[in-house]
C-alpha positions as CSV (number, residue, x, y, z in Angstrom):
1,X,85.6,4.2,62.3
2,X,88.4,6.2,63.3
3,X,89.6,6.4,67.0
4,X,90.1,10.2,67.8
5,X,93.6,10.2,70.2
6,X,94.5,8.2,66.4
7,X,93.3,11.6,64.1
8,X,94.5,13.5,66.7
9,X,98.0,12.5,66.7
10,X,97.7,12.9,63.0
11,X,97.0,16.3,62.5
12,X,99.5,17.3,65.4
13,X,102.4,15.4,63.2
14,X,101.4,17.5,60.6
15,X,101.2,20.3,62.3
16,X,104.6,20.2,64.5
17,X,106.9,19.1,61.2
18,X,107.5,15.8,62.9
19,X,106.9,12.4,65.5
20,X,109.0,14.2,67.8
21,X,107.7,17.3,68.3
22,X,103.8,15.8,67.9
23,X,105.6,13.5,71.0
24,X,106.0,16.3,72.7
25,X,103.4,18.2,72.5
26,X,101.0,15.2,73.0
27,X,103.3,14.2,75.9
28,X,104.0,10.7,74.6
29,X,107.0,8.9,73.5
30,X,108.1,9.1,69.8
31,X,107.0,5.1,69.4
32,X,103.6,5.7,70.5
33,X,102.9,8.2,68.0
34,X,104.2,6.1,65.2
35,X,102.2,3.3,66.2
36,X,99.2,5.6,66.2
37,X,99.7,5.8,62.9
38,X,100.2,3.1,61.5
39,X,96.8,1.8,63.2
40,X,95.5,5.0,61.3
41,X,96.7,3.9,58.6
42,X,95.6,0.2,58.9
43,X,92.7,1.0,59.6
44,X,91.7,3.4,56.5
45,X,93.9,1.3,54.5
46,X,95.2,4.3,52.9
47,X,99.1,5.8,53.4
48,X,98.8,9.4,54.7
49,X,102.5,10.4,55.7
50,X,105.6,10.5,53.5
51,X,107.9,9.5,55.8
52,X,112.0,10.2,55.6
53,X,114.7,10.5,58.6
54,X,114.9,14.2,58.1
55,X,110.9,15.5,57.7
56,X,107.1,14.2,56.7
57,X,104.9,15.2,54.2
58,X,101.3,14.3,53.3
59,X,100.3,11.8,50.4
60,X,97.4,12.7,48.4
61,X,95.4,10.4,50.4
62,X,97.2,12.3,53.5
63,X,96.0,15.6,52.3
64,X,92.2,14.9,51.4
65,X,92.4,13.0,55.1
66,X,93.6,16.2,56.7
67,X,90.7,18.2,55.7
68,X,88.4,15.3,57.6
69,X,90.5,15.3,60.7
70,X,90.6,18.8,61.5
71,X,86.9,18.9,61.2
72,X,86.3,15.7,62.9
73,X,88.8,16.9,65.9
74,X,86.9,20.2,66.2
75,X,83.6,18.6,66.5
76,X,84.6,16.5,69.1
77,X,86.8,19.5,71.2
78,X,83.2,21.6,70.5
79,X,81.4,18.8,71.7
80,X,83.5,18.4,75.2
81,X,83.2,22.5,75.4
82,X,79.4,22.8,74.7
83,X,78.5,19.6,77.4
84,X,81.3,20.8,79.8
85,X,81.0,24.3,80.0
86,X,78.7,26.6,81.7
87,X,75.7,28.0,79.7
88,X,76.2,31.3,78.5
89,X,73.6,34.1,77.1
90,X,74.1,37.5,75.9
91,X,75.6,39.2,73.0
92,X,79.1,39.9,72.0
93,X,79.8,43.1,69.7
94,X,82.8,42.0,68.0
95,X,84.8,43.7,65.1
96,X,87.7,42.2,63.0
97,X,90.1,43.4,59.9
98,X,88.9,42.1,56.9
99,X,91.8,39.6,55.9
100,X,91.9,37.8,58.8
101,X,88.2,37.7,58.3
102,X,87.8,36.0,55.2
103,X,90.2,33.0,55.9
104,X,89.9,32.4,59.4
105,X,86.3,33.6,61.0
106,X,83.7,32.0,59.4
107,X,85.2,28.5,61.3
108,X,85.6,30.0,64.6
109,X,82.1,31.7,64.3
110,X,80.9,28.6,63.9
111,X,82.6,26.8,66.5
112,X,81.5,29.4,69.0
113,X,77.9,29.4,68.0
114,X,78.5,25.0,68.3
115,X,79.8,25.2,72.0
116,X,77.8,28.5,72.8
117,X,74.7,28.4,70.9
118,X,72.6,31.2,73.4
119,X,74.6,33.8,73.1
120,X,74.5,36.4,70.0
121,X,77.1,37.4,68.2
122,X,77.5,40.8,66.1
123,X,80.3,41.0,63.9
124,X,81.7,44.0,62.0
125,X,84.6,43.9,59.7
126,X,86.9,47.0,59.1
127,X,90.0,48.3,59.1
128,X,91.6,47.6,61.9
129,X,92.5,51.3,63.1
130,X,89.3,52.7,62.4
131,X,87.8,49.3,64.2
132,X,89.6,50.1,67.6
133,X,89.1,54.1,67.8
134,X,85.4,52.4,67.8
135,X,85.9,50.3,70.4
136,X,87.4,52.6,72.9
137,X,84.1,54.9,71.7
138,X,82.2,52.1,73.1
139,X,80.4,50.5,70.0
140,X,82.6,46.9,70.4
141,X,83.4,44.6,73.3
142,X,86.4,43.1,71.7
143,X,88.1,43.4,68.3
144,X,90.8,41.5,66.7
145,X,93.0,43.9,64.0
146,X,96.0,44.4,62.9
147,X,99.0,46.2,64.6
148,X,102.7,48.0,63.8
149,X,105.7,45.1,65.1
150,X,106.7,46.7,68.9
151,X,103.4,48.8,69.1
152,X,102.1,47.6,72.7
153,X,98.3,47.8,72.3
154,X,96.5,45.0,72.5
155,X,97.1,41.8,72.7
156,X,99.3,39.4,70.8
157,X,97.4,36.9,69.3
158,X,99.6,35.6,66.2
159,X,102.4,37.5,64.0
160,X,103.4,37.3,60.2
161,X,105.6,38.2,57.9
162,X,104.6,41.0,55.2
163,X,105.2,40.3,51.6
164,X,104.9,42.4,47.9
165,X,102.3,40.2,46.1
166,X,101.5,39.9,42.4
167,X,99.9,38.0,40.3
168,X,101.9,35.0,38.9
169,X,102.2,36.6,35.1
170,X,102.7,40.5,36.8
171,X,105.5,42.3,34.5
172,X,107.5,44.3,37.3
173,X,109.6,46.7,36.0
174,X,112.2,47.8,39.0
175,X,113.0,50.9,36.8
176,X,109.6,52.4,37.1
177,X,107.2,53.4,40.1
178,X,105.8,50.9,42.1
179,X,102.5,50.4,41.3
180,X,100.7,49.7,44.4
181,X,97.2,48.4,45.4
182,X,96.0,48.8,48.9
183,X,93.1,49.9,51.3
184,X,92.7,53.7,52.4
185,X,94.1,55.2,55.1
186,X,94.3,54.5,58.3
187,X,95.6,51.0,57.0
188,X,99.1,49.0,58.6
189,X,99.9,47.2,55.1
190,X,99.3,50.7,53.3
191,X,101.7,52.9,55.9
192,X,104.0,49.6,56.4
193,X,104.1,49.1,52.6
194,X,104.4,53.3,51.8
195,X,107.5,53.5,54.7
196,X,109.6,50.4,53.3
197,X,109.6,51.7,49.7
198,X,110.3,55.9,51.1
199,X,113.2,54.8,53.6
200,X,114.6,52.6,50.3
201,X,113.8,55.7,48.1
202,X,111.5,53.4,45.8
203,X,109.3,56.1,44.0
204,X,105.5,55.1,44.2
205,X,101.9,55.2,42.9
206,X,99.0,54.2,44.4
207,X,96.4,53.0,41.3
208,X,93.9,51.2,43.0
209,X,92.4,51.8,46.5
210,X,89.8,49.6,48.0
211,X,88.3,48.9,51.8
212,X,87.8,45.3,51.2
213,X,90.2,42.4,50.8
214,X,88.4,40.9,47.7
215,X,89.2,44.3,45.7
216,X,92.7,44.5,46.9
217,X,93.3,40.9,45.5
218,X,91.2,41.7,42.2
219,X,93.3,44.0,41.5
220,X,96.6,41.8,42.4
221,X,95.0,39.1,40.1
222,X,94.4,41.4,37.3
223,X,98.0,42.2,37.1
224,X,97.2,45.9,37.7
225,X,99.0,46.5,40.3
226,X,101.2,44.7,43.6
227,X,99.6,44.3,47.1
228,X,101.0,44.2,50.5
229,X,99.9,41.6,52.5
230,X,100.7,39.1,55.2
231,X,101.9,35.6,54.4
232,X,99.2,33.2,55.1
233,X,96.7,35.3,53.3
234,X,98.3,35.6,49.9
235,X,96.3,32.7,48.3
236,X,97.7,30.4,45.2
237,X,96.7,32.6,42.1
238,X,99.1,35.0,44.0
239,X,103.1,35.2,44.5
240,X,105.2,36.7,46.7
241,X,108.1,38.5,44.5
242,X,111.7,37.7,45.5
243,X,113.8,39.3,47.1
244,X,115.7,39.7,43.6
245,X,113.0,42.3,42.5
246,X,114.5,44.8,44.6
247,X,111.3,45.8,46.4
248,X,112.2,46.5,50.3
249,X,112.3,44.2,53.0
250,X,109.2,44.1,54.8
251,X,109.1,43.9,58.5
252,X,106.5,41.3,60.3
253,X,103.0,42.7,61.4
254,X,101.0,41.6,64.3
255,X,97.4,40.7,65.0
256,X,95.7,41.7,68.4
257,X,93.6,41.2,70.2
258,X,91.9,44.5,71.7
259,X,89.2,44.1,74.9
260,X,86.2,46.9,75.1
261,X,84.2,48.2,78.2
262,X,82.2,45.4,77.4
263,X,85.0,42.9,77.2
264,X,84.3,41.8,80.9
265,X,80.9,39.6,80.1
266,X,81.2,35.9,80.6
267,X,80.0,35.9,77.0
268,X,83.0,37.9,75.5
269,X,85.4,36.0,77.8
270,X,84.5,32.8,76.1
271,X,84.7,34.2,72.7
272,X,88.3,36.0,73.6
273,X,89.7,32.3,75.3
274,X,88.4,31.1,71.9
275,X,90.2,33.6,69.4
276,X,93.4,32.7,71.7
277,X,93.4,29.4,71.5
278,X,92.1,28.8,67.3
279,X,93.5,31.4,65.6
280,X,97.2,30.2,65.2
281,X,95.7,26.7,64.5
282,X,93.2,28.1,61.6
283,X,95.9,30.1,60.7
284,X,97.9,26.9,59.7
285,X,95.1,25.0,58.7
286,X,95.1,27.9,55.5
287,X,98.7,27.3,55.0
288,X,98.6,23.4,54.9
289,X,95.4,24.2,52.6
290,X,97.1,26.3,50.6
């Protein structure tokens, strides 16, 4: 029913904050994208864009649309990769920090296994220092973690900003100890989070200590204690306090991308050039969803 270079210019609207920048990035003219979609449109019968001189935003019927057109735009990008690229076998040993891994991996797990469905993949998720020190021991081929902003290991995949997060009722008092959260050592949010409040002479207390994302936000949830975490995964039953609390400023953190011994197979190549190219768009994908 739909035409994809119509979804297509769509999502990329969305995604760029504007017709001019989707123009741009779809090398067309501004016109040509608007007509796009409006045939979209027409053709669905539905409005999806909230359109004013100054930005666009989705409609409900935009929103419940968007979910479709990523989906349908990934099928047909896997399909194109799967017939048009060369057959690959093998396994790739790959390890990845645990927040990235519960938004973002399950999709491109799946589109790998779509456009690659030979080769084997064997994921582990950690902590991202512990996760590394493996792979230079050998046991990964790549591994995508987290790293310190300016550290030079690695390679730069997608950056965000760290926040404090609480749960949406969380009584902070700014005249007692921070009461903190957070996985075990050797963890970026934990040091990044424990250096902001020492250099601000905050006094601290860690309450709750947990290896897996899931227990971190539990405890966030519960209004036991505030998290550190990067934007895009602090999910809707979470806030971000203000700047107003007087909790530190928190720098941005990076994620990497970090290639083993093994990292030279065809297999792992594909699965890298993958990670590349999806992550910052899944990454976005959360945020619209959010």
């Amino acid at each position: 029913m739909f035409e994809p270079e119509l979804v297509r210019a769509f999502v990329t609207v969305i995604e760029s904050g504007g017709f001019s920048r989707a123009a741009e990035r779809l090398n067309a003219t501004q016109s040509t994208i608007s007509y796009q979609i409006k045939r979209l449109e027409s053709q669905a019968g539905r409005t999806f864009i909230n359109r004013t001189t100054r930005s666009v935003s989705l409609t409900e019927d935009g929103e419940v649309f968007m979910g479709y057109a990523q989906k349908f735009l990934r099928l047909v990008d896997d399909a194109k990769q799967h017939f048009g690229a060369p057959k690959l076998a093998g396994t790739v040993r790959f390890g990845a920090s645990d927040d990235f891994a519960t938004y973002c991996l399950p999709e491109l797990l799946a589109r790998f296994r779509r456009i690659h469905p030979d080769v084997t993949l064997s994921v582990e998720i950690g902590i991202s220092r512990n996760l590394v020190d493996r792979l230079y021991d050998g046991d990964f081929d790549l591994v995508l973690g987290k790293r310190a902003l300016g550290d030079d290991g690695g390679e730069l995949v997608f950056r965000e900003r760290m926040n404090w997060v609480a749960a949406h009722d969380y009584d902070f008092n700014p005249e007692e100890p921070v009461q903190l959260a957070v996985f075990p050592q050797p963890c970026i949010y934990r040091a990044t989070a424990l250096e902001a409040l020492g250099s601000a002479g905050r006094p601290w207390h860690i309450v709750y200590t947990c290896p897996s994302l899931s227990g971190v936000r539990a405890a966030a949830l519960s209004g036991f204690a505030i998290t550190p975490l990067a934007s895009d995964f602090v999910s809707p039953e979470l806030r971000v306090l203000p700047d107003s609390s007087g909790l530190p400023p928190m720098p941005e953190i990076e994620f990497a991308l970090y290639w083993g011994k093994g990292g030279d197979s065809a297999a792992a190549r594909a699965f890298g050039d993958l990670i590349r190219t999806d992550a910052g768009g899944l990454q976005q994908a959360f945020r619209v969803a959010s």
